[in-house]
C-alpha positions as CSV (number, residue, x, y, z in Angstrom):
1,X,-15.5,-26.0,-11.9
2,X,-12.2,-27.6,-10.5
3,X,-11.8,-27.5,-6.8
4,X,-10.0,-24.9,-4.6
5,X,-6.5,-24.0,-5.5
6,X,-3.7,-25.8,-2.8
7,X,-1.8,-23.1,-0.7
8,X,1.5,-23.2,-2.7
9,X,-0.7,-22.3,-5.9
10,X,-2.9,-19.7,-4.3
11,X,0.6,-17.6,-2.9
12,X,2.4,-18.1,-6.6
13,X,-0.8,-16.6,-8.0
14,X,-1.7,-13.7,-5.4
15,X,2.1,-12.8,-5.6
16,X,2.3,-12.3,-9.3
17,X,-1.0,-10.1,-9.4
18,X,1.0,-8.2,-6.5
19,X,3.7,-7.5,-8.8
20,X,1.8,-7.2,-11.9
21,X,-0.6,-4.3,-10.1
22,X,3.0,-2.4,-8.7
23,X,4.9,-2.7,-11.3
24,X,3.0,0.6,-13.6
25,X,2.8,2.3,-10.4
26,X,6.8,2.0,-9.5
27,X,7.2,2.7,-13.4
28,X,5.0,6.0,-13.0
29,X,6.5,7.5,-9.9
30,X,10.0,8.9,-10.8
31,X,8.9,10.2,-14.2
32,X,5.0,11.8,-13.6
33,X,6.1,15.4,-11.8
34,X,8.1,16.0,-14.6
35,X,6.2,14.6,-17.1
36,X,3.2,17.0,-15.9
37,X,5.4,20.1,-15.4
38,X,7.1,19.3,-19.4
39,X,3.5,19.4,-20.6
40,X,3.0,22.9,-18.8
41,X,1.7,22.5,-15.9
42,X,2.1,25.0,-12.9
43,X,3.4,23.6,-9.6
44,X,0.1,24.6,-8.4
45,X,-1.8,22.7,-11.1
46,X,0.4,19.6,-10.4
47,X,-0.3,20.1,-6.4
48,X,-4.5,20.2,-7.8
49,X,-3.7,17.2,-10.1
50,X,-2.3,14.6,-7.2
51,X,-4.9,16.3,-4.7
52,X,-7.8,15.0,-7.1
53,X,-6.1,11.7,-7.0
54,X,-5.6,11.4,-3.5
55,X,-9.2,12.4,-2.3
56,X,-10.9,10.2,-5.3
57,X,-9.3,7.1,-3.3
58,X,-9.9,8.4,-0.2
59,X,-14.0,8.9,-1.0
60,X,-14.2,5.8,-2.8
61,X,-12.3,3.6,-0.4
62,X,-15.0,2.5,1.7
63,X,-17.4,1.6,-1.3
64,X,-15.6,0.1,-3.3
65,X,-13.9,-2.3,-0.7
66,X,-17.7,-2.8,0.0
67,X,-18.6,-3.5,-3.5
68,X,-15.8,-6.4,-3.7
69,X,-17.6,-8.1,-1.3
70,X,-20.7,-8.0,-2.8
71,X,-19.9,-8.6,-6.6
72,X,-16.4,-11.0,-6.3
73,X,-12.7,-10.0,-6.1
74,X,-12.1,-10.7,-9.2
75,X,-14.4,-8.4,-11.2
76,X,-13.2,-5.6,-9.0
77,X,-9.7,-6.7,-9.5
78,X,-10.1,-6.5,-12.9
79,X,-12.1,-3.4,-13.1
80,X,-9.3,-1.3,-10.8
81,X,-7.0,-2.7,-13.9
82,X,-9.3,-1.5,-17.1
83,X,-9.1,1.8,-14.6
84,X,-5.6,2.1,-14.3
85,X,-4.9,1.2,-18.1
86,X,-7.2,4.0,-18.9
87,X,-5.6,6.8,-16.7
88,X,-2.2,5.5,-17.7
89,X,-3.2,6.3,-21.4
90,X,-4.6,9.6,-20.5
91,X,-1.6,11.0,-18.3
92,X,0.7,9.8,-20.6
93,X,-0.7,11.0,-23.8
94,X,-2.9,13.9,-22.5
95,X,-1.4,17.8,-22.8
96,X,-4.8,19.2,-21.7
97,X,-5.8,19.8,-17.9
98,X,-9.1,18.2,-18.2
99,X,-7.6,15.5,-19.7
100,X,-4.5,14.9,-17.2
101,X,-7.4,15.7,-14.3
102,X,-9.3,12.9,-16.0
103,X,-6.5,10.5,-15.5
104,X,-5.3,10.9,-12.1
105,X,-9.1,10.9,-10.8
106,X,-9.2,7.3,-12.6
107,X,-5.8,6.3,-10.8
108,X,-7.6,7.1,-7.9
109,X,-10.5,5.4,-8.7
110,X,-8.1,1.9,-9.4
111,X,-6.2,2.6,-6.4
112,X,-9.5,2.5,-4.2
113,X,-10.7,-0.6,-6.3
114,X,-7.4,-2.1,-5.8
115,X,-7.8,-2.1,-1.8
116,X,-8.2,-5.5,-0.4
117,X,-9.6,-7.7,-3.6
118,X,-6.6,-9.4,-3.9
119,X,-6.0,-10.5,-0.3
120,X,-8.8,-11.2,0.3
121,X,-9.0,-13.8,-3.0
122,X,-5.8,-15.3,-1.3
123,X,-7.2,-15.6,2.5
124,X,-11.0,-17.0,1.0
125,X,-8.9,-19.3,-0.9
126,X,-6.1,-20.8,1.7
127,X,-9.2,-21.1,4.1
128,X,-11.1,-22.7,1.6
129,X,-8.1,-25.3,1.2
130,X,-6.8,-25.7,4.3
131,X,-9.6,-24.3,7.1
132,X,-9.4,-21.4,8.9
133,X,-6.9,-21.9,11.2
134,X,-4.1,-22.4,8.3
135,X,-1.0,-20.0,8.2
136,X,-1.4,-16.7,6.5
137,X,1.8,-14.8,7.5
138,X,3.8,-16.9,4.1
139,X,1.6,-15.8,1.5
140,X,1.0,-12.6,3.2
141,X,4.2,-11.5,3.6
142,X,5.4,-12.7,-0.2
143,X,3.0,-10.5,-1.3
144,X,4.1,-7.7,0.8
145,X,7.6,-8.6,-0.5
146,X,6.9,-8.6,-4.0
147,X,4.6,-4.9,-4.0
148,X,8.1,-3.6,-2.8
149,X,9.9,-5.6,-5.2
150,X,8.0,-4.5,-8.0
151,X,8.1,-1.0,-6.8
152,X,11.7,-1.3,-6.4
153,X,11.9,-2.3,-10.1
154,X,9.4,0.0,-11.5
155,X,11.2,3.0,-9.9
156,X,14.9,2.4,-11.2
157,X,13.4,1.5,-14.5
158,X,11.0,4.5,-14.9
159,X,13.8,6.8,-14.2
160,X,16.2,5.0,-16.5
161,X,14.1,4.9,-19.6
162,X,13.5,8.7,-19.8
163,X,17.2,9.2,-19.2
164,X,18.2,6.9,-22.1
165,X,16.1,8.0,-24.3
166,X,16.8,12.0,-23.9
167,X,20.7,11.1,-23.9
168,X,20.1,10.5,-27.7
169,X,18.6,14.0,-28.5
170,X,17.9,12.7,-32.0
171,X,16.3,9.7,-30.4
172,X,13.9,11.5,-28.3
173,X,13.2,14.1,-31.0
174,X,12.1,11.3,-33.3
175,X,10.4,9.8,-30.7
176,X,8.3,13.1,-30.4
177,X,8.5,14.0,-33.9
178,X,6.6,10.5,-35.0
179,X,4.1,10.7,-32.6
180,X,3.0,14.5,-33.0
181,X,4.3,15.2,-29.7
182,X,2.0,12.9,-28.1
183,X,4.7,10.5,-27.0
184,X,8.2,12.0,-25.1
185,X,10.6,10.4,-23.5
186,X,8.8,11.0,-20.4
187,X,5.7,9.1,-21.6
188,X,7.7,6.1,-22.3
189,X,7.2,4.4,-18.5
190,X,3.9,5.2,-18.3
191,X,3.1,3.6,-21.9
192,X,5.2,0.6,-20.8
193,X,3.0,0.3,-17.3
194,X,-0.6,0.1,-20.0
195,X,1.1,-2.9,-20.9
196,X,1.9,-4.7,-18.2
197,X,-1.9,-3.4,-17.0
198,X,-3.1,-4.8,-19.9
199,X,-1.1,-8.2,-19.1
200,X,-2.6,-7.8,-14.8
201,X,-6.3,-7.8,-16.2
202,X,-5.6,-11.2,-18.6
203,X,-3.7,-12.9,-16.0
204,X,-6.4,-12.2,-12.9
205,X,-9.6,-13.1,-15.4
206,X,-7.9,-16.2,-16.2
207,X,-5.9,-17.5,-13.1
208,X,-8.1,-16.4,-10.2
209,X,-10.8,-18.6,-9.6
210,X,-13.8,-17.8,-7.2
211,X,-16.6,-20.1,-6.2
212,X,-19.5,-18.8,-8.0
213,X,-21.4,-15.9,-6.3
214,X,-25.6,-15.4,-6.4
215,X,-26.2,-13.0,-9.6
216,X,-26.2,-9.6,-8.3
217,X,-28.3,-7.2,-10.1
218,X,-28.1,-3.5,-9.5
219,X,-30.4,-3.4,-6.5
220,X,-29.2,-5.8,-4.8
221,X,-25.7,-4.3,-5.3
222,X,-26.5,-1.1,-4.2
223,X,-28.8,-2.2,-0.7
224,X,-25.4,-4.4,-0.5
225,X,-22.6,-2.2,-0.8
226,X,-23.9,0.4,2.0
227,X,-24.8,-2.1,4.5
228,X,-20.8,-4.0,4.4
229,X,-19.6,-0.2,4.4
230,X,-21.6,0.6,7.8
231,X,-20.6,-2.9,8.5
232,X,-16.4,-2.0,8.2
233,X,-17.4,1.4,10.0
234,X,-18.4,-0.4,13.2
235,X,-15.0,-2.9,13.5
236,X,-13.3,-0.4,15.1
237,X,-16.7,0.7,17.7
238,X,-17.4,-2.9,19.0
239,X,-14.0,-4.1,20.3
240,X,-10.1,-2.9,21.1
241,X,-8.2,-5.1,19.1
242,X,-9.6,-3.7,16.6
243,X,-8.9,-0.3,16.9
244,X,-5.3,-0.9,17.8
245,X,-5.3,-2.5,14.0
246,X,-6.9,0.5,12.4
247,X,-5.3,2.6,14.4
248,X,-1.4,1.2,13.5
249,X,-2.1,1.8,10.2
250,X,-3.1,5.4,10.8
251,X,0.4,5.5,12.6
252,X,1.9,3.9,9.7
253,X,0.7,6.2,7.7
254,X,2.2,9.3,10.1
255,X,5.3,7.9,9.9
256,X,5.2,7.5,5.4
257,X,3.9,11.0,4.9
258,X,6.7,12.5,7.1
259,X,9.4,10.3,5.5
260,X,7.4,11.1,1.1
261,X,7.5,15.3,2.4
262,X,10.6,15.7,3.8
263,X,13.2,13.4,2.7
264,X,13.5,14.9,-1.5
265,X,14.3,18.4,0.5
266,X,16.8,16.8,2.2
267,X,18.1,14.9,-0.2
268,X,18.4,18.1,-2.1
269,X,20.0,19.7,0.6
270,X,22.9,16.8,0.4
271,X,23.5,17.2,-3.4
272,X,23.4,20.6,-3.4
273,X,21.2,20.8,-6.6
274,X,17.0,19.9,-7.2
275,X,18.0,17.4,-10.1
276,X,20.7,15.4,-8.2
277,X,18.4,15.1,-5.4
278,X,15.9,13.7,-7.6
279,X,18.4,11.3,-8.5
280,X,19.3,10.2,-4.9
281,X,15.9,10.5,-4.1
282,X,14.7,7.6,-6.8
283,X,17.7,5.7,-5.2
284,X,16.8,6.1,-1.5
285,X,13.2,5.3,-2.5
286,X,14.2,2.0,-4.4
287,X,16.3,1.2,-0.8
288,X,13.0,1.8,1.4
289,X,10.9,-0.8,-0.6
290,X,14.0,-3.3,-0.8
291,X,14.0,-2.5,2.7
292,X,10.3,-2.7,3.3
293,X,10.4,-6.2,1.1
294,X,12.9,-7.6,3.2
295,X,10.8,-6.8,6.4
296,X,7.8,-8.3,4.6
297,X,10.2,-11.6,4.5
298,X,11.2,-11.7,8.0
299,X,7.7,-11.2,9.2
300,X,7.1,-14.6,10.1
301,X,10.4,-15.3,11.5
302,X,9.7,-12.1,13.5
303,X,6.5,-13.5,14.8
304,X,8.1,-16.7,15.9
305,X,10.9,-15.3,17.7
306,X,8.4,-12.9,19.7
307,X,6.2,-15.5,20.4
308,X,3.2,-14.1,18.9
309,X,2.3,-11.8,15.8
310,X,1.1,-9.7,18.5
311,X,4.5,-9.1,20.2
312,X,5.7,-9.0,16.4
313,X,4.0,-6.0,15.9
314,X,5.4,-4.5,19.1
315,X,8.6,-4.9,17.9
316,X,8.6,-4.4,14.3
317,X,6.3,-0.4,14.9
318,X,9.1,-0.1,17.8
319,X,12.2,-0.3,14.7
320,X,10.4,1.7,12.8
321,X,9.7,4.7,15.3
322,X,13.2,4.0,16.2
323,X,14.4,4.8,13.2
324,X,12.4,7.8,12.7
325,X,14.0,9.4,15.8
326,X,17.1,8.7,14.4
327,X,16.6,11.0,11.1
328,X,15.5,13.5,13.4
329,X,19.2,14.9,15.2
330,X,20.6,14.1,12.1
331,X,17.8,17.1,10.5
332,X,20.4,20.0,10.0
333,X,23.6,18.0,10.7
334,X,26.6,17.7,7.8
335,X,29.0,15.1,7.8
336,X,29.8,11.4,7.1
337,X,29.0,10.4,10.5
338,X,25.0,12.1,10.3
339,X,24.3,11.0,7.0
340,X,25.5,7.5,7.6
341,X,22.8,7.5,11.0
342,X,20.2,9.2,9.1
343,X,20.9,6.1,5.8
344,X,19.9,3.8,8.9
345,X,17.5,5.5,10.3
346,X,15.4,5.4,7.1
347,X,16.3,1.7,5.8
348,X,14.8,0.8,9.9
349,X,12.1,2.8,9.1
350,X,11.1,1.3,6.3
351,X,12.3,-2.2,7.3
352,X,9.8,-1.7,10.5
353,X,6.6,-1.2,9.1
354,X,7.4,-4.0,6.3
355,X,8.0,-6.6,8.9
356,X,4.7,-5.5,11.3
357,X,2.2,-4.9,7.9
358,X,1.7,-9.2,7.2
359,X,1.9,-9.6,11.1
360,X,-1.3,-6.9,11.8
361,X,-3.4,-8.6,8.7
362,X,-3.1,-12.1,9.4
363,X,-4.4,-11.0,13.0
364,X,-7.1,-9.2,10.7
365,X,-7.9,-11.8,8.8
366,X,-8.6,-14.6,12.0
367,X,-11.7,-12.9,12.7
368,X,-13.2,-11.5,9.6
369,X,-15.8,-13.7,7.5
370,X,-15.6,-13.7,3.6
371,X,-18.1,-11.5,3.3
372,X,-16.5,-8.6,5.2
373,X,-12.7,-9.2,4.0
374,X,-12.3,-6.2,1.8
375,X,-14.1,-3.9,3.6
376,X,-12.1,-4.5,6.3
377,X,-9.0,-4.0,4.4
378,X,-10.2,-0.8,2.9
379,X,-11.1,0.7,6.3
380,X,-8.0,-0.5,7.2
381,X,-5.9,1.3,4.3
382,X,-8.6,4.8,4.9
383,X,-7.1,4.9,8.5
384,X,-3.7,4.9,6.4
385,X,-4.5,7.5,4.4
386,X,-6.3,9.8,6.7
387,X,-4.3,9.7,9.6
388,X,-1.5,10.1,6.7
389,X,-3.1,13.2,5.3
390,X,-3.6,15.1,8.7
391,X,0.0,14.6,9.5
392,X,1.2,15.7,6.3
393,X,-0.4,19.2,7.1
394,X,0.6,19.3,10.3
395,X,4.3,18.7,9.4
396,X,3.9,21.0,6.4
397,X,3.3,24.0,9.1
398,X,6.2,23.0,11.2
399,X,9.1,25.1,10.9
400,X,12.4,22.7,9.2
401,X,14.4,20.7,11.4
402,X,13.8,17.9,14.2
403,X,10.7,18.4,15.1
404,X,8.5,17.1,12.0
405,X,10.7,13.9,12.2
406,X,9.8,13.5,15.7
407,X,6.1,14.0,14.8
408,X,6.5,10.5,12.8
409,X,8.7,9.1,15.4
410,X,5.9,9.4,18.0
411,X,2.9,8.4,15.9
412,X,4.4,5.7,15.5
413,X,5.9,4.6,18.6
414,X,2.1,5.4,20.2
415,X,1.2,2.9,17.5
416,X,3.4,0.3,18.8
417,X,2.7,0.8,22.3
418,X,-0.9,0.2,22.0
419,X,0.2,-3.6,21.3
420,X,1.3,-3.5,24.9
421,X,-1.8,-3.9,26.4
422,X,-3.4,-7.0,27.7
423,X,-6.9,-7.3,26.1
424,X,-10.1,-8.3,27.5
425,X,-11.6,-12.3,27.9
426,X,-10.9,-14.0,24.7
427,X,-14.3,-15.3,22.9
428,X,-15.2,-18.6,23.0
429,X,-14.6,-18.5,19.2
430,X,-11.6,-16.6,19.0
431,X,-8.5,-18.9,17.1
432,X,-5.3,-18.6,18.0
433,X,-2.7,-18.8,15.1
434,X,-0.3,-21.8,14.3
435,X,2.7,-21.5,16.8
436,X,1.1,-18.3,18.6
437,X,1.5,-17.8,22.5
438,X,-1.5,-16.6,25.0
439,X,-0.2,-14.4,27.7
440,X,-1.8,-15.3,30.8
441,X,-5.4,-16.8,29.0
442,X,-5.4,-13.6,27.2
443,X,-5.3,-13.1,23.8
444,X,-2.7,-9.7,23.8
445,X,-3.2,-8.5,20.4
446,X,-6.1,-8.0,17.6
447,X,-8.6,-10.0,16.0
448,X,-11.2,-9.1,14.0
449,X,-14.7,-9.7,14.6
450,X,-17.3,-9.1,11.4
451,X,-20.8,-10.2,12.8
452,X,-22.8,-10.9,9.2
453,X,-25.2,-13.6,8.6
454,X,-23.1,-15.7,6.8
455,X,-21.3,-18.6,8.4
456,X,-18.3,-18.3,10.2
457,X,-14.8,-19.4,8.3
C-alpha cells in the first residue's frame, strides 16, 4: 500500500466526491414534484412520498454514521452511492406508488449513509499526513464550496433539460413514445444523476485510500455500531462546547426550513402565477448555494479576521439571522425598494451559514478521534434535521406574514449568541488551531471530546 495522500491531494479528491455526490441531487430537485405529480400523484401522496424520505434519514442517521466508523468510509461511501443509483432509477422510471415509495425511502437511506464518510476520509487523512494540529478550514471549506457548486449546477441544469426537451413536442413524444412511457422529459435529470452516481461509486473505490481496518464480521459490526451511536449521543451530555455545536446546527436548520417553506409562496406571490414562481424559485435557489459557496470560501479569511473560528461563528450565525430579519418587514410589502432588501436578505442568509458551517467542524474535528468522526458528524447533521423539522411545523401553523420569518431570525441569532460565552478551563489536551487566539486562557468556542479506547490523533 503507498503511504498517506499529501494535503493538496487529499482536498482535490474529497472535493470532487463533494461534487460528484451533489451533482444528481441539484439535478433532481427542480424537476421531482412535477415529475411525481405527471405520473399521477396527489399532492397528498407527494407530501407521503418526501415524508418517507425525510424520516428514513432521520432514523438511520445515527447508525449509519456509526456503522462508517466501524466498517471504513469508503465502503459506506460507496454503499450511500449503489443506494442513490438505485432510487434514482426507481423514481425516474417508476409510475407505481410502491415503487416511487421504494425509491425515496432508498434516497433516504443514501442521504443518511452519505452523513460524514467523506469528511471524515479527508480529516483521518490530513491528520495522518500532517498531525493533528494541521489546518482543516481549506479543504473543509472547498468542499463546502463545491456541494453548493454542484448544487448550483445540478439545479439550472435539471430545470433546463425538461424545458428543452418538451419545447420540441415531437421530441418529447418520441422520447416517451420509444421508451413505452417509461422515460419523459421529466425523467431525463434524474437518468442523467444514475450516471454521474454511477461515475461517484468508481471514482471513491478507486481514489480514496484507507489504511486497512481489522476484518469486521457481522457481530462484531453490530456490538460496534450501537456502542459509537451511544458514544455520539453523549458529545453533547459531557461538555458545553459541544452542545453549542449541535445546537448551531439545529439553529441552522430553523433558519433553512423557514427559508425551503416560505420563499416558493412568495416567490409566487411576486410573479403572479405558480409556474413563474417555480421559475424564480430554481433561480433564487441556484443564488443561495452560490451564495452559500462563496461563504464556504471566505470561511477561513473570516476566521482570521475574527481572530478565532470561534468568533467566526459569532459572526458568520449573526449575518445570517441578520438577514432573516430582513425578509421578515419585507413579508407583505410590494415594490422595488422591499424586494431589492428581501434579494439581500436571503443571499446574507445563505452567505451566513456557508461561511460559519467549515468554521463549526474544524472546531469539531480538533477533538474527535478517528473512531468517532462520523458519528459525530451524523449527530451533528440529526440536530439539523430535527430542530429543522419542529420548526417547519411550527411555521406551518403561523398565520402568513413576519412572524415565521422572525421565528428563523431568532433561532438563529440564539445560535450565534451561544458563541458568546466564555467556556470553562481548557484541558490539558485541548489544541488550539493554526493562527487561533485564546481569550483570557480560555478556550471561547467548541471542541469536541470523543473518549474511546483508541489513541488520541
Amino acid at each position: 500500500m503507498t503511504g498517506p495522500l499529501d494535503i493538496p491531494a487529499a482536498r482535490r479528491r474529497y472535493i470532487t466526491v463533494c461534487v460528484l455526490f451533489w451533482l444528481p441531487l441539484g439535478l433532481s430537485l427542480a424537476p421531482l414534484i412535477l415529475l411525481l405529480t405527471e405520473r399521477g400523484m396527489t399532492t397528498a401522496t407527494v407530501s407521503g412520498l418526501f415524508a418517507a424520505h425525510s424520516l428514513t434519514a432521520a432514523a438511520l442517521e445515527l447508525p449509519t454514521g456509526g456503522l462508517a466508523d466501524v466498517l471504513g468510509r469508503r465502503t459506506v461511501l460507496v454503499a450511500a452511492g449503489l443506494l442513490n443509483l438505485t432510487a434514482l432509477t426507481l423514481v425516474g422510471l417508476g409510475s407505481a406508488p410502491w415503487l416511487l415509495a421504494l425509491g425515496m425511502v432508498l434516497m433516504g437511506a443514501g442521504r443518511a449513509l452519505s452523513s460524514g464518510p467523506a469528511e471524515a476520509w479527508y480529516v483521518d487523512t490530513v491528520h495522518a499526513d500532517s498531525g493533528p494540529d494541521a489546518d482543516l478550514r481549506p479543504g473543509l471549506a472547498g468542499g463546502s464550496s463545491a456541494t453548493s457548486a454542484a448544487l448550483a449546477a445540478g439545479t439550472l441544469l435539471g430545470g433546463a433539460l425538461p424545458w428543452l426537451l418538451g419545447a420540441g413536442p415531437d421530441l418529447g413524444a418520441r422520447l416517451s413514445e420509444a421508451s413505452s412511457g417509461l422515460v419523459l422529459p421529466l425523467s431525463v435529470p434524474l437518468l442523467l444523476g444514475v450516471a454521474v452516481e454511477i461515475a461517484f461509486v468508481l471514482y471513491v473505490v478507486t481514489a480514496l485510500p484507507e489504511p486497512p481496518r481489522p476484518a469486521a464480521a457481522l457481530r462484531d459490526v453490530l456490538r460496534g455500531v450501537p456502542a459509537t451511536v451511544v458514544g455520539g449521543l453523549r458529545l453533547g451530555g459531557r461538555d458545553t462546547l459541544v452542545r453549542r455545536v449541535f445546537l448551531s446546527a439545529g439553529a441552522a436548520g430553523s433558519a433553512l426550513v423557514v427559508i425551503e417553506l416560505l420563499v416558493p409562496g412568495r416567490a409566487a406571490a411576486v410573479t403572479g402565477g405558480s409556474e413563474s414562481g417555480a421559475v424564480l424559485f430554481a433561480g433564487l435557489a441556484c443564488a443561495g448555494f452560490i451564495c452559500s459557496g462563496l461563504g464556504s470560501r471566505l470561511a477561513p479569511l473570516t476566521a482570521r479576521l475574527a481572530g478565532s473560528g470561534e468568533r467566526a461563528v459569532v459572526v458568520s450565525l449573526g449575518a445570517g439571522a441578520s438577514g432573516l430579519l430582513l425578509l421578515a418587514p419585507t413579508a407583505a410589502a410590494a415594490g422595488a425598494g422591499a424586494l431589492a432588501l428581501a434579494a439581500a436578505g436571503y443571499g446574507l442568509v445563505y452567505l451566513g451559514l456557508g461561511a460559519a458551517g467549515p468554521n463549526q467542524n474544524d472546531i469539531l474535528h480538533r477533538r474527535v478521534t478517528s473512531a468517532g468522526r462520523a458519528t459525530a458528524l451524523s449527530v451533528q447533521s440529526l440536530a439539523l434535521q430535527l430542530v429543522g423539522a419542529l420548526t417547519g411545523l411550527v411555521a406551518g401553523a403561523l398565520r402568513p406574514g413576519p412572524v415565521p420569518w422572525l421565528l428563523g431570525g431568532a433561532a438563529l441569532l440564539a445560535g450565534s449568541l451561544l458563541w458568546l460565552r466564555r467556556s470553562g478551563p481548557a484541558s490539558p489536551n485541548e489544541r488550539r488551531g493554526p493562527g487561533e487566539a485564546v481569550w483570557s486562557g480560555h478556550r471561547p468556542g467548541g471542541t469536541l471530546e470523543f473518549h474511546a479506547p483508541q489513541r488520541q490523533e
